[in-house]
SEKE-414690 format. One line per field, with one value per residue (C-alpha): x, y, z; residue number from 0. Coordinates in steps of 0.02 Angstrom, whole numbers, plus 50000, padded with zeros to 5 digits. Layout:
px <- (X;...)
py <- (Y;...)
pz <- (Z;...)
i <- (NUM;...)
// end
This chain:
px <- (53074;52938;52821;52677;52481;52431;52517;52462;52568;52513;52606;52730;52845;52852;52925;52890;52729;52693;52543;52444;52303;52276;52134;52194;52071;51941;51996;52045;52198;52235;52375;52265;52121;52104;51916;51784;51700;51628;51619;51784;51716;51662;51490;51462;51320;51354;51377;51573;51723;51820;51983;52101;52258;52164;52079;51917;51826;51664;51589;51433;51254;51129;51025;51174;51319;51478;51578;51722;51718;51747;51602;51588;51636;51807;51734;51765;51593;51567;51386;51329;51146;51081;50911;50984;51141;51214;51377;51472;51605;51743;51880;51970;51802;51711;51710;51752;51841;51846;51664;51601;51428;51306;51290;51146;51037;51092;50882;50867;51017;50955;50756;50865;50966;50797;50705;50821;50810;50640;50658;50780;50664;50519;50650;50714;50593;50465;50382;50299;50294;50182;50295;50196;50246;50181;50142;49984;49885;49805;49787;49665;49618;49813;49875;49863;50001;50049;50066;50208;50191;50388;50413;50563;50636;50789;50892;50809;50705;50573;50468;50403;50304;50442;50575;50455;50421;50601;50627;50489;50496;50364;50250;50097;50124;50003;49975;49801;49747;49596;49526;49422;49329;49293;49146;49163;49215;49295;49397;49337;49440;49502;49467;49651;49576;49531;49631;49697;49814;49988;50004;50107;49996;50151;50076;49924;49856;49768;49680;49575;49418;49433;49437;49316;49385;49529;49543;49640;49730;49792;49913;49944;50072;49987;50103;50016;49861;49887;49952;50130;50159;50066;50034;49917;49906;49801;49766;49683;49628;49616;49574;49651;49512;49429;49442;49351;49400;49339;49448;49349;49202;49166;49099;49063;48931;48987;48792;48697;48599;48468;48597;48673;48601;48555;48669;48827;48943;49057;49141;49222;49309;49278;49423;49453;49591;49624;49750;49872;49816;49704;49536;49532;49343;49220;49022;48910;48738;48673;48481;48551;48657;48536;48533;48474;48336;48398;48550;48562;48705;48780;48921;49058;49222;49109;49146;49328;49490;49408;49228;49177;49009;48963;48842;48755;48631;48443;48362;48442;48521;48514;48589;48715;48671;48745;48708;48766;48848;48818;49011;49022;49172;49179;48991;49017;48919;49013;48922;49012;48955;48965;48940;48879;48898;48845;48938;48781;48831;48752;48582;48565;48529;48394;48451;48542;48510;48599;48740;48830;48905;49097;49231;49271;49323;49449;49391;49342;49447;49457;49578;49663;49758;49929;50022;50184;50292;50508;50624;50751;50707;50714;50698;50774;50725;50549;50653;50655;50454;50325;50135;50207;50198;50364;50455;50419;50263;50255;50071;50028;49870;49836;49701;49803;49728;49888;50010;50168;50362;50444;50515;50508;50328;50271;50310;50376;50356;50416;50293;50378;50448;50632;50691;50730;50861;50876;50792;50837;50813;50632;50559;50547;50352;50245;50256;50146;50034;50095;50096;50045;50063;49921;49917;49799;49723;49656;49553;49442;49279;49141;48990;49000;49098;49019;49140;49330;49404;49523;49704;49592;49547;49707;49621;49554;49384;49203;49238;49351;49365;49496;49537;49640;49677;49862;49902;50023;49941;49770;49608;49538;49336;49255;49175;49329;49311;49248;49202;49158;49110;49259;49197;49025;48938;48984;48863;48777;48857;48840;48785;48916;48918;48985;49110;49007;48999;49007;48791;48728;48693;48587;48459;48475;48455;48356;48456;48519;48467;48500;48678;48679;48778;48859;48898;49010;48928;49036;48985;49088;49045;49104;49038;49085;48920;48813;48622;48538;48558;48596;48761;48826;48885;48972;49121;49282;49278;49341;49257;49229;49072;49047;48945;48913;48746;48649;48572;48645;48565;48666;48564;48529;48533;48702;48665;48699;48883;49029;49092;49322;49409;49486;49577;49689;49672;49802;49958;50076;50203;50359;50527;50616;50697;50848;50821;50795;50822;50694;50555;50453;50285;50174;49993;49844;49776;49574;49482;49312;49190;49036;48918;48871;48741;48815;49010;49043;48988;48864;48851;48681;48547;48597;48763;48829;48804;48655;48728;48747;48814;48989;49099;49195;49357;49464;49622;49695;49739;49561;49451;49296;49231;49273;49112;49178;49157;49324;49409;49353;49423;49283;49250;49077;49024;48870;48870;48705;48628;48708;48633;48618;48765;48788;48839;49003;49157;49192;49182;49361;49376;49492;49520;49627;49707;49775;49931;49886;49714;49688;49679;49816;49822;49908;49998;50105;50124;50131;50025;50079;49905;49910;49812;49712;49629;49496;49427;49252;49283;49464;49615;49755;49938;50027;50206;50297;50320;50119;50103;49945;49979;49879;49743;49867;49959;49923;49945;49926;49850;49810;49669;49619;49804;49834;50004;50031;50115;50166;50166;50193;50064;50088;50154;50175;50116;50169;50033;50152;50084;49914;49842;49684;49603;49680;49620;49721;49647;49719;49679;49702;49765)
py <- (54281;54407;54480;54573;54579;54557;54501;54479;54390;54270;54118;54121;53971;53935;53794;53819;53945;53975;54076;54077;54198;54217;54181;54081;54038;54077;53934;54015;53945;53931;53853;53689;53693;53766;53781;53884;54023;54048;53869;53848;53694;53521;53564;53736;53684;53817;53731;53713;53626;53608;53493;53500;53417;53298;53227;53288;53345;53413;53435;53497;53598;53537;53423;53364;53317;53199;53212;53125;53215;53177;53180;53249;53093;53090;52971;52963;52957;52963;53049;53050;53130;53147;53154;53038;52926;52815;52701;52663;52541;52573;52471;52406;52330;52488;52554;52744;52749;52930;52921;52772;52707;52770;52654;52594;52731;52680;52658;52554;52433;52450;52383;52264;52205;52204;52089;51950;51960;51942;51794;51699;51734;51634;51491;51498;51368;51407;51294;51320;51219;51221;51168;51156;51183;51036;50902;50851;50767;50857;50732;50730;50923;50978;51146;51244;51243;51373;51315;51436;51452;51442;51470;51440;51509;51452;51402;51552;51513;51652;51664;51851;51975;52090;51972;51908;52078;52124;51932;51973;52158;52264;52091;52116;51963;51893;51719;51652;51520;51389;51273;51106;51028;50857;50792;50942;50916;51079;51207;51365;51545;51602;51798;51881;51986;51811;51826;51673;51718;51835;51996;51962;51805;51690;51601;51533;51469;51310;51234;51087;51181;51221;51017;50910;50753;50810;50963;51003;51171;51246;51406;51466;51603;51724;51806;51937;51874;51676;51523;51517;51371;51297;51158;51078;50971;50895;50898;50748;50765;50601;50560;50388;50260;50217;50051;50032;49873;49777;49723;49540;49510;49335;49286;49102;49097;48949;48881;48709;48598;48726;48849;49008;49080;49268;49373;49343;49486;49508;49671;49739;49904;49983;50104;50163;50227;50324;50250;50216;50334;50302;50438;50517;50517;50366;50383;50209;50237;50110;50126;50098;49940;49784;49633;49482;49425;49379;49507;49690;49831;49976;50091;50161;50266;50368;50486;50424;50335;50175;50159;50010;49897;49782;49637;49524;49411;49440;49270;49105;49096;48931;48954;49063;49235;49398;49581;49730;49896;50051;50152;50312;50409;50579;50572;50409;50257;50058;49938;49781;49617;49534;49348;49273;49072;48951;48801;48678;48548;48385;48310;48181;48024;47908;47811;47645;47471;47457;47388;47255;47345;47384;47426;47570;47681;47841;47989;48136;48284;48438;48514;48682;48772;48857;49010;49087;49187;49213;49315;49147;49020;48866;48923;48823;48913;49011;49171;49158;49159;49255;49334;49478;49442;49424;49350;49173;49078;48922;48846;48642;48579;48460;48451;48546;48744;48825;48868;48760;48870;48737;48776;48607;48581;48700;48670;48848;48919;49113;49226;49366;49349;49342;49519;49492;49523;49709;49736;49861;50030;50062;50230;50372;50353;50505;50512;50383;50385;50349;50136;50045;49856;49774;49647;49491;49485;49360;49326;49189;49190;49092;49175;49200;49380;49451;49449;49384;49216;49243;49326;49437;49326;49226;49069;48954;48964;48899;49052;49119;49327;49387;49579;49643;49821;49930;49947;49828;49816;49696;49789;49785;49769;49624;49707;49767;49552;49442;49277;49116;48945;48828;48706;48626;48595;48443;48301;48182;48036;47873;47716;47606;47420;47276;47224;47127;47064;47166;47226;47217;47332;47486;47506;47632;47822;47948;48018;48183;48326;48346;48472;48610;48655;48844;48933;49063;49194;49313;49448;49592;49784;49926;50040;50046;50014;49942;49982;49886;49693;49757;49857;49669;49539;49363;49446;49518;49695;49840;49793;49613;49576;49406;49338;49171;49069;48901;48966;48876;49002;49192;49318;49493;49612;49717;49726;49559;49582;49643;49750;49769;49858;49725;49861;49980;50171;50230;50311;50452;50415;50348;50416;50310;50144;50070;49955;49779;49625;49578;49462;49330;49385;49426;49317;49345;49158;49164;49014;48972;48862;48737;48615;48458;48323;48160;48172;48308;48211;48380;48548;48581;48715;48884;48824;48748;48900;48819;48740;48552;48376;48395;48562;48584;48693;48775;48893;48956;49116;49164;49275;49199;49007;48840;48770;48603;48508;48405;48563;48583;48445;48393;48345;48283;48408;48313;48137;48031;48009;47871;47728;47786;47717;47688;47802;47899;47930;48085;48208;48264;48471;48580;48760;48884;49040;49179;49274;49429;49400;49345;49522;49577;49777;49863;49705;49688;49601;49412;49308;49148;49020;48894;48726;48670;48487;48455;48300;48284;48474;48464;48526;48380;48413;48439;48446;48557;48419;48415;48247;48246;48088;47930;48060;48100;48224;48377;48447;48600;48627;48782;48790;48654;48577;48386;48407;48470;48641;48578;48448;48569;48635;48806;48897;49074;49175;49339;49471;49419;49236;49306;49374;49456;49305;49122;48970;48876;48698;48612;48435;48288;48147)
pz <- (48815;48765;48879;48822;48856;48674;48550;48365;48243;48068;48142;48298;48316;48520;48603;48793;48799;49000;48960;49123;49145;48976;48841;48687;48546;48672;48789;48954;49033;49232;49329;49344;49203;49034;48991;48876;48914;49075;49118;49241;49329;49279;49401;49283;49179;49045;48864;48850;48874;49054;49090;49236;49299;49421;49274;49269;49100;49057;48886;48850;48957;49070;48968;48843;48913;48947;49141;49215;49408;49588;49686;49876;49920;49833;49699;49510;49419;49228;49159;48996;48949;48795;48714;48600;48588;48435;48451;48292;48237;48100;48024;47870;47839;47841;47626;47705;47860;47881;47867;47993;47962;48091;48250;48347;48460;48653;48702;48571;48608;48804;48750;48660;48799;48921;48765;48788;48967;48955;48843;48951;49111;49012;48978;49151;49241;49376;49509;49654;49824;49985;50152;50309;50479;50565;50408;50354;50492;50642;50758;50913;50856;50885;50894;50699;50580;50453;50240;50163;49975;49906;49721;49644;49479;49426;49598;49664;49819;49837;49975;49996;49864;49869;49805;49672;49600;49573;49492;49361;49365;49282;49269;49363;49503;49641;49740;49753;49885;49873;49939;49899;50085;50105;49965;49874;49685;49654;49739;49806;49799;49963;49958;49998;50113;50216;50399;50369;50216;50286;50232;50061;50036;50036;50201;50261;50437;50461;50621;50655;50647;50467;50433;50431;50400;50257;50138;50001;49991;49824;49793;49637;49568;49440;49313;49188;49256;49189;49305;49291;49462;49570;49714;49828;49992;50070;50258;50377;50561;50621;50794;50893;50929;51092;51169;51330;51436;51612;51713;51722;51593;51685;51842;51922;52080;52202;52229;52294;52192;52157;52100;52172;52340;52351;52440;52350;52245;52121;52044;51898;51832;51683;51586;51427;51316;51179;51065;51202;51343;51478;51471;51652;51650;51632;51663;51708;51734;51863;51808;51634;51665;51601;51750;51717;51839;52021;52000;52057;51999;52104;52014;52133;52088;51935;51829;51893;51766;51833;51878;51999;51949;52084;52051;52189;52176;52246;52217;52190;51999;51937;51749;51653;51637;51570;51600;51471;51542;51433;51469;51408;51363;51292;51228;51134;51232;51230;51263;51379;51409;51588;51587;51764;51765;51921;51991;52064;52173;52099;52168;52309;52200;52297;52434;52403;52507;52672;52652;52771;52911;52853;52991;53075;52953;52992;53055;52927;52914;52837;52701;52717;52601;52652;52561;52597;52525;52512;52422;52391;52275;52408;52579;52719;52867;52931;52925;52750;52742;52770;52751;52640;52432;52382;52228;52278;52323;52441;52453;52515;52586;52752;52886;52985;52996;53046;52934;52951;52967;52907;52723;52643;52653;52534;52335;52252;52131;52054;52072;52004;51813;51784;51697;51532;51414;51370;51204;51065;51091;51012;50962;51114;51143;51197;51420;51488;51646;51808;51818;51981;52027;52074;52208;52267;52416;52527;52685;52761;52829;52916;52872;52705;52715;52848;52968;52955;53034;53183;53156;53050;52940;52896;52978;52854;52849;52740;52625;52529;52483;52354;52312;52206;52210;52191;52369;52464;52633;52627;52645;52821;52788;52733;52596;52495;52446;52328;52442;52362;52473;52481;52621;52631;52788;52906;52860;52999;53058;52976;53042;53110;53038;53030;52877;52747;52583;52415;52409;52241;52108;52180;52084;51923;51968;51886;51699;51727;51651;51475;51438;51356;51211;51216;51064;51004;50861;50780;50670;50579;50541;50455;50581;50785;50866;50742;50778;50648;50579;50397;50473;50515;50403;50399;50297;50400;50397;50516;50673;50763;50850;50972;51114;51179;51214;51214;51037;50888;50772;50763;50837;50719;50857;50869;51041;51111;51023;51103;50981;50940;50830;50698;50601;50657;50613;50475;50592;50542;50436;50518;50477;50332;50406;50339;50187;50246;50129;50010;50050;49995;49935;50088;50083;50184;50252;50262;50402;50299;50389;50329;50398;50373;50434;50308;50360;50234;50088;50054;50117;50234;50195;50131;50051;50207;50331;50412;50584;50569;50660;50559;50554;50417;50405;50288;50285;50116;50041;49958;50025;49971;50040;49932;49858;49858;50021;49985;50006;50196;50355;50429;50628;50712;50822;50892;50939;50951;51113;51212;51332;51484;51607;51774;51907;51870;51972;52044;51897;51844;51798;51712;51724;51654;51725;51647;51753;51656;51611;51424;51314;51266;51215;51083;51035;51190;51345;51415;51502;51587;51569;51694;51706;51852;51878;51998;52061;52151;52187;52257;52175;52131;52108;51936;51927;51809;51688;51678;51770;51866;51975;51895;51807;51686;51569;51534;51360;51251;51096;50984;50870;50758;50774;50840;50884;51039;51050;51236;51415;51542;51692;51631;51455;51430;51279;51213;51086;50952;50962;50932;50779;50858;50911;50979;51038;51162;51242;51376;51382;51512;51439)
i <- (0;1;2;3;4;5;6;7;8;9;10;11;12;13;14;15;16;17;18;19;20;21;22;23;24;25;26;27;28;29;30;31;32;33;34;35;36;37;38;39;40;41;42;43;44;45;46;47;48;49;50;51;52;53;54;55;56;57;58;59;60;61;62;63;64;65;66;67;68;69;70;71;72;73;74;75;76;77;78;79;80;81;82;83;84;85;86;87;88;89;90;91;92;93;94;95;96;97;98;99;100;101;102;103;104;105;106;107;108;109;110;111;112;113;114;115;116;117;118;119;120;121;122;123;124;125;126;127;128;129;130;131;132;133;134;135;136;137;138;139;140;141;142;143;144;145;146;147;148;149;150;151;152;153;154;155;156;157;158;159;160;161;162;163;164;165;166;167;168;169;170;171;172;173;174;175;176;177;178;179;180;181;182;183;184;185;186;187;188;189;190;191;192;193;194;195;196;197;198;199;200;201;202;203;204;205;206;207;208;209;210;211;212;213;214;215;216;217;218;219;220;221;222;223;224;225;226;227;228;229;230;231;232;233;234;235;236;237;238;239;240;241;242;243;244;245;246;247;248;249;250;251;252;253;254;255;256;257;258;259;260;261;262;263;264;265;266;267;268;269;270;271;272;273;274;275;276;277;278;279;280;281;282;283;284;285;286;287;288;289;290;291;292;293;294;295;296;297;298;299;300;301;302;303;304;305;306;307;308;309;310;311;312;313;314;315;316;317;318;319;320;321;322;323;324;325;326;327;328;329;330;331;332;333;334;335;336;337;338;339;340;341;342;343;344;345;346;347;348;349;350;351;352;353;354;355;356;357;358;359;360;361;362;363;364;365;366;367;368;369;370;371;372;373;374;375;376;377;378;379;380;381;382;383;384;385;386;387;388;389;390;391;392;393;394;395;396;397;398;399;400;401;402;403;404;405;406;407;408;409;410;411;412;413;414;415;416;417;418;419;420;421;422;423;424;425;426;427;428;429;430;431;432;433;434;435;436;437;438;439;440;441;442;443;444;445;446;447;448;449;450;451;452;453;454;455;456;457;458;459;460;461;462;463;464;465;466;467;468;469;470;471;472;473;474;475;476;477;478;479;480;481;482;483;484;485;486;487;488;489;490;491;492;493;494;495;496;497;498;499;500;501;502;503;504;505;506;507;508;509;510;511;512;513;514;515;516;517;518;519;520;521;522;523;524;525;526;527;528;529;530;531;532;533;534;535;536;537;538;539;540;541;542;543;544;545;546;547;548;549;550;551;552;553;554;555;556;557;558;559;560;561;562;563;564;565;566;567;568;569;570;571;572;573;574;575;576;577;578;579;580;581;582;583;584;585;586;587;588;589;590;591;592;593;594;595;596;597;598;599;600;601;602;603;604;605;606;607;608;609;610;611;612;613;614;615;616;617;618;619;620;621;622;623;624;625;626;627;628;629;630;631;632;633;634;635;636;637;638;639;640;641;642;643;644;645;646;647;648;649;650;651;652;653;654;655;656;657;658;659;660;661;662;663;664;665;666;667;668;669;670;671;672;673;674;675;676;677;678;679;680;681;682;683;684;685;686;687;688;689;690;691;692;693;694;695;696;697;698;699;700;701;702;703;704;705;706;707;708;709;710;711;712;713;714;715;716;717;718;719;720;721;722;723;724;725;726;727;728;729;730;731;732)
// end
């Protein structure tokens, strides 16, 4: 063991040196460390060398340098700095190992490295998509929805500046809006300072007042100042149409020989809807309502869901009539026809030879007509009927004016339908208004509805008043009904005489006056309310425009049309269904129409389109007419002018009625039509079957068809038997 503070020797041979403390080779040794100079820490920054036991080494100054420490956090780092730093690589493939080539400076391998990033960033691709918040339709001016710009690179789904800056990195990056309005050809710059546009320009806010009609919105992602993505959409505000609708657009005045007497009324309400929902507010102006002469109009319930017109006549009306009713509903004017018709009682033909005196013939009485109503469908007792509407109806007639409580003299009938099978779930449909049942009402009368009958008014009486309103309980003034004359007056008493002989022939009477002919005139238009005849054409189109008249020829004034929607407007797109078998190929069938005055052997004037004595028709798949008359079936419409005959039997009518009117809207609903036959004025009895006791049978027919669709008294139809318009004739045969 030697001891000593210095020692100096050529060479010294030592195999276990504990030299602590002291300087060897100018490399200071410690317990822990052995390092250069004055640097004894891997933090010293003085050019040198420093290792210790826990592993840490430093080599090097401040600027040049190479550390393995612990940081304050107890964490290994390694830092290298250097103004300059080279890699080699040697091997048995290098001609002078001990002298490797010289390797690549670090910067430049690092630019290398960033160069084929670069490169694979322009292979990697980029697109760019606009999602909206609410789709692409504003409908009825909704609430605003919001466009968000989404660009993707790669799988990478970027939807903020700040992400796409750190995608591209030192590119100089932006996203640019435009837009292109409706009948503009180009698109127009949206300035990024515009409100609309977010603050990183990924979003933009849209509202019905920046559309008129559609627009077309385009964002683009700029990359170094060129188009790298971009996408557009387009945006529609569509609004649902208006359909305004009366509540009755016909009318028929009960009147004597000379027509219908002044004093009488009938009423109507008007609403309107857009697309499915019932406007809360519709405006008639009375001075604006056109009469016909020998009718007056007073509006109640305006400004109101329903508005009331009431007409009544102010001198006697002796022919059909009509008066138009200007409705308007949220600034936009309909105009609806109201057709007024009179029922004369025929002229007192000249008075016949007296006859030989017959015998004593019965005395006269008068008819009444009986209703009840029951809950069962065959009641047997008068507890099981009553005044009240109820599911069953009961009705008879006699000469007897009080109502009879025995069951079995009234025929019944349901009066409220059967419920149906439970369909398929449909589509959850936006909340409805409230619905209310309507029910018929009705009273007798005396004096023409100016006071009720006794048992206020459930008496039979001359006349007849109907209401129908939504409350259960009937209305308790005259004036809430419709009254019509359903009695004449008693007539004198006849001459009593003897039974005779058959007299002869009286002589001829006078030939009545000459029928009229009505026609019905349809016209289409591309436009709602048509102002002007060139805005109206024979050639279907989006909106339907008819009237009726004793004119053969079509007038040109929109006006005199009632004008429909024939098209519907384009919907939102409904969610995908589920794939449904394939189809035959779909056709559209067209109706074409020609006349003819030689049997259809030639067309008349103006290619057939001039009204003739023969009608020819025509359904096929081709829009445009035949020009060949064999093409069309063709029926005389106008017969020649017969002898005139002798005096007729009691004249034999037929009505129909509708249980739900005869429009149906938004292709839904039924309506149960029902046939009525009267004879000289009275109503006869039709069973179920259609038998109308020795008159005969009643059958159905639609359209053109000669085979009848069915023998019944009534038939029900549903909207998805019509296709806009049908034609159903009931015929006694």
């Amino acid at each position: 063991m030697i001891q000593a503070k210095s020692i100096t020797a050529t060479k010294i041979d030592v195999k276990d040196l504990v030299a602590f403390g002291a300087t060897i080779g100018g490399f200071h040794i410690t317990e822990d460390s052995l390092y250069s100079g004055v640097k004894n820490s891997a933090d010293n920054t003085t050019r040198g060398i420093y290792m210790d036991t826990k592993g840490q080494l430093a080599i090097g100054d401040k600027a040049n340098y190479l550390k393995y420490y612990k940081d304050q956090n107890g964490e290994y780092q390694l830092a290298i700095s250097a103004k300059s730093i080279s890699f080699g690589v040697s091997g048995s493939s290098d001609p002078d190992p001990e002298e490797p080539e010289e390797g690549n400076n670090l910067v430049d391998v690092i630019n290398g490295i960033q160069n084929d990033i670069n490169k694979v960033r322009q292979e990697v691709t980029t697109s760019l998509s606009i999602e909206s918040s609410r789709g692409n339709i504003f409908k009825n001016d909704s609430q605003a929805m919001v466009l968000t710009a989404v660009i993707y690179h790669g799988t990478e789904r970027i939807t903020s500046i700040t992400r796409l800056k750190t995608v591209f990195g030192s590119s100089t990056v932006s996203v640019r809006w435009s837009m292109q309005k409706f009948n503009e050809t180009s698109f127009t710059v949206i300035s990024a300072n515009d409100s609309r546009i977010g603050s990183d320009g990924f979003t933009f806010s849209l509202t019905p007042d920046d559309i008129e009609n559609k627009v077309t919105l385009k964002c683009e992602f700029i990359l170094n100042s060129l188009i790298k993505a971009s996408d557009q959409i387009t945006v529609i505000d569509v609004t649902d149409a208006y359909s305004v609708v009366l509540t009755s657009e016909t009318y028929t005045f009960i009147g004597g020989t000379s027509g219908a007497e002044a004093g009488q009324t009938c009423s109507t309400e008007a609403a309107a809807y857009c697309g499915q929902n019932q406007c809360s507010k519709v405006s008639v102006n009375r001075s604006a309502i056109v009469c016909p002469a020998g009718i007056s109009a007073t509006v109640t319930n305006n400004n109101t869901s329903l508005a009331k017109i009431t007409f009544k006549t102010t001198a006697i009306i002796s022919s059909a009539c009509e008066a138009t009713i200007p409705i308007v509903v949220d600034g936009m004017t309909f105009y609806k026809k109201f057709s007024f018709a009179v029922a004369k009682a025929g002229a007192t033909g000249p008075k016949g030879d007296q006859g030989v005196a017959g015998k004593d013939g019965k005395d006269g009485a008068t008819t009444y007509f009986h209703v009840k109503y029951s809950a069962v469908s065959n009641p047997t007792s008068s507890s099981q009927i009553g005044e009240t509407p109820n599911t069953y109806i009961g009705t008879y007639v006699d000469f007897i004016s009080e109502d009879s409580n025995d069951p079995k003299k009234y025929k019944w009938y349901r009066f409220q339908g059967l419920q149906g099978k439970q369909g398929e779930k449909g589509i959850p449909g936006e909340n409805g208004a409230n619905g209310e049942t309507s029910y018929l009402h009705i009273k007798y009368s005396d004096d023409g509805g100016k006071t009720f009958t006794s048992k206020n008014g459930e008496t039979m009486g001359a006349y007849i008043g109907t209401c129908a309103d939504f409350e259960v309980d009937d209305p308790t003034t005259v004036k809430s009904y419709s009254w019509a004359r359903i009695r004449g007056d008693q007539g004198p008493q006849g001459l009593q005489g003897v039974q005779g002989e058959q007299g002869k022939q009286g002589i001829q009477g006078e030939p009545g006056k000459d029928g009229k002919t009505t026609y019905f005139h349809i016209k289409y238009s591309s436009v709602a309310n048509p102002t002007a005849s060139s805005q109206m054409s024979e050639i279907a189109d989006t909106y339907i425009g008819t009237y009726a008249d004793f004119t053969e020829a079509d007038s040109t004034d929109p006006k005199k049309y009632t004008w429909h929607r024939l098209e519907g407007i384009q919907g939102e797109q409904g969610k995908q269904g589920i794939q449904g078998s394939t189809g035959a190929d779909g056709k559209t069938s067209y109706l074409h129409i020609k006349y003819s005055n030689d049997a259809g052997k030639t067309f008349t004037g103006n290619e057939g389109e001039d009204s003739g004595e023969y009608i020819g028709t025509c359904v096929d798949f081709n829009k445009n007419d035949p020009t060949t008359v064999t093409a069309y079936k063709w029926s005389k419409m106008k017969g020649e002018v017969g002898a005139t005959g002798a005096a007729g039997k009691d004249g034999i009518v037929i009505s129909i009625t509708g249980s739900n009117g005869f429009t149906f809207k938004n292709s839904r609903g039924s309506t149960a039509l029902t046939a009525h036959v009267f004879k000289g004025g009275v109503e006869q009895d039709i069973t179920d079957g259609g038998i109308c006791g020795s008159l005969g049978t009643i059958r159905w027919y639609v359209g053109t068809s000669t085979t009848a669709k069915a023998t019944a008294r009534s038939i029900t139809i549903t909207a998805d038997d019509i296709t806009n318009i049908g034609s159903y004739i009931c015929q006694l045969e």
